[in-house]
N, C-alpha and C positions, 0 to 999 in steps of 0.2 A: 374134654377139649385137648388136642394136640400141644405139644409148648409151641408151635409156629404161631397159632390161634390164641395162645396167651399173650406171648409177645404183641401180636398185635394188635389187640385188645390193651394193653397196659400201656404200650406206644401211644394209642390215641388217648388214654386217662392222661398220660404224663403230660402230652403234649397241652390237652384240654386245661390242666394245674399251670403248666409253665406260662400259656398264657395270660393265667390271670395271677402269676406271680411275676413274672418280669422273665422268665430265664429263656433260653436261647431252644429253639427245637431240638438241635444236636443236641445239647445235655440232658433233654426229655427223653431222647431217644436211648441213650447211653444207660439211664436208668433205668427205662423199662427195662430193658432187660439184661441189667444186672437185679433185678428185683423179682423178674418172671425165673429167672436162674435160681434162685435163692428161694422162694416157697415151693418150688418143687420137691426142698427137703426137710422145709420148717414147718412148727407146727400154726402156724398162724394160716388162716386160709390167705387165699389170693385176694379177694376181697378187701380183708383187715390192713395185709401188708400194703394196699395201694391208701387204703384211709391213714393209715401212720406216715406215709409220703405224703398225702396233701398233710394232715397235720402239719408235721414239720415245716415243709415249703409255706405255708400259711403263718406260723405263729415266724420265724424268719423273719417275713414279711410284716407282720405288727411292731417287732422288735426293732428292724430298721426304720418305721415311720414314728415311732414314738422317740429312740432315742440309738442314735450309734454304737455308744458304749458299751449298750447292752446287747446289740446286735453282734457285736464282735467280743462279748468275752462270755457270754453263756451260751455253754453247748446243751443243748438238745436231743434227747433219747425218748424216740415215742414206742413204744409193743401194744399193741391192740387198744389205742387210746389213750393208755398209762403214759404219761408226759413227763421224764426226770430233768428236771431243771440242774447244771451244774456249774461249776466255773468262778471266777471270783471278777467280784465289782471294785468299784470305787467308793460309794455309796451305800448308807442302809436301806432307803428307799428304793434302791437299784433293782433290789430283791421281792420288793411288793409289787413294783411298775413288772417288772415280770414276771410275775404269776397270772395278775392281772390280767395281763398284755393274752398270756398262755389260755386261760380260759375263752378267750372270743373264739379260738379256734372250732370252728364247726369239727363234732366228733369228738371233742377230746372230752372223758371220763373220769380221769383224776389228772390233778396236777401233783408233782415232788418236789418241794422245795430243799435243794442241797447247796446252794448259792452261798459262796461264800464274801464279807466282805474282810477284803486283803491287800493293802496295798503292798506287801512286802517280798510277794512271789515275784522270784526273777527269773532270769533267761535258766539256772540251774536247776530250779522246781521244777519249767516246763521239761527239758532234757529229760530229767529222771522221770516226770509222767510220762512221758512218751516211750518212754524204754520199758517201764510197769505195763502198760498196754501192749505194746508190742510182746514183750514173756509172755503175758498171761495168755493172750490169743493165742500165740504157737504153742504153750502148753495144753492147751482145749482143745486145739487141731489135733494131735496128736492122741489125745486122751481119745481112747476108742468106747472108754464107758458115758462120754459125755458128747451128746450131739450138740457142738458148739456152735452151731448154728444160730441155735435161739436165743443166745445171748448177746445182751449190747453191755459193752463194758467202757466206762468211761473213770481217770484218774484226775485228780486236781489236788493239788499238794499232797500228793502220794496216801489219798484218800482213793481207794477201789469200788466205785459205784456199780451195783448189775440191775440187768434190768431183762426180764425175758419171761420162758416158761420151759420149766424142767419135768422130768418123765417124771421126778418121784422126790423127795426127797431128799435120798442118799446122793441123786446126783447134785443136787447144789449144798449138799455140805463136801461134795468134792469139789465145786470148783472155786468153794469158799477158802479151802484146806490150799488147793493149787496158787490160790490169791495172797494169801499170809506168807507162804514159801519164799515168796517174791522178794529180792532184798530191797531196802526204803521204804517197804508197804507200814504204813504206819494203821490204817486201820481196812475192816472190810466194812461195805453194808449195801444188803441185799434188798432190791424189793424184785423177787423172781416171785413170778405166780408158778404153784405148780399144774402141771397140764388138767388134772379133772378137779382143780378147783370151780365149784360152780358160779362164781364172778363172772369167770369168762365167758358164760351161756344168758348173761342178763343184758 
């Protein structure tokens, strides 16, 4: 299939989720193909990638009807089903209600609980997370041994979460090595599938 015929193909999945998430067609559209862009050179088929977008868009949506809080302070990382929960709450319960919550999503295969509860992160912790993220991505871009594509990287008090699927090995002890480098990085931790793991065909 041409990427015109992807695109508009994933246009109408998007559009079809938005509607039964709340979100606005434009932004459907904006994602299709920023998404039909993006598995043309990952290893996730076209398929998987549009099931981790409803994912997402769905568990969102439980998260805002069960409880705010939790809507807005746990981020969300889904790869071929795998669901990495992160972010810090207020509550302990915060963290079951959203696992919970994570599981009703049609598709989803595991859940990871990384949820932290923290009332002490401030406006500084966020800064330095978002500047860990920011390195480590332009170091990945750059890294010609590593197709950073297929990774999602997400930071929460300078804790480095990955979540994706690598050629082999050796590439995600590089971009674990790339991740320590990082100054603030306090810890790494991977749940990268590697690509012929046979999970991924079940």
């Amino acid at each position: 299939m041409s990427k015109v015929g992807i695109v508009f193909k994933l246009t109408l999945a998007f559009i079809g989720i938005a509607t039964l998430s709340g979100c606005s067609t434009t932004g459907a559209v904006i994602g299709a193909g920023a998404v039909a862009a993006n598995t043309a050179a990952e290893e996730r088929s076209f398929q998987n990638a549009v099931t981790d977008v409803q994912i997402q868009l769905e568990i969102n949506d439980l998260f805002l009807r069960e409880n705010v809080s939790i809507f807005r302070k746990v981020n969300i990382q889904v790869n071929e089903g795998k669901v990495l929960l992160s972010g810090n709450v207020e509550l302990p319960e915060h963290r079951i209600i959203a696992v919970r919550e994570a599981w009703k999503a049609n598709g989803v295969r595991e859940v990871i609980n990384e949820i932290e509860v923290n009332n002490d992160s401030g406006i500084t912790d966020y800064a330095r997370d978002v500047w860990i993220n920011t390195q480590l991505k332009t170091v990945l871009l750059f890294d010609k041994e590593i197709t950073s594509i297929n990774y999602n990287i997400d930071t929460v008090n300078q804790s480095v979460y990955l979540l994706g699927i690598a050629q082999n090995q050796q590439e995600v002890n590089r971009v674990i090595a790339h991740a320590k480098d990082i100054d603030y990085v306090k810890r790494v931790v991977s749940y990268v599938t590697l690509k012929d793991d046979p999970s991924r065909t079940q």
